[in-house]
C-alpha positions, 0 to 999 in steps of 0.5 A: 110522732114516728117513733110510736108507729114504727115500733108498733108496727115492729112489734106487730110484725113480731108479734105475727112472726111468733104466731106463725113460729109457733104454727110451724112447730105445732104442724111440724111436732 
């Protein structure tokens, strides 16, 4: 019952730590 949300939310928080990644390096580039 816990697990299932906090690995969703890891990986959501993952998932918009990669876009903003990826955001800097176009801006950056």
């Amino acid at each position: 019952i816990y697990v299932i949300p906090y690995v969703t939310g890891c990986f959501t928080n993952f998932k918009l730590s990669l876009i903003n990644y990826i955001n800097i390096k176009l801006v950056w580039s």
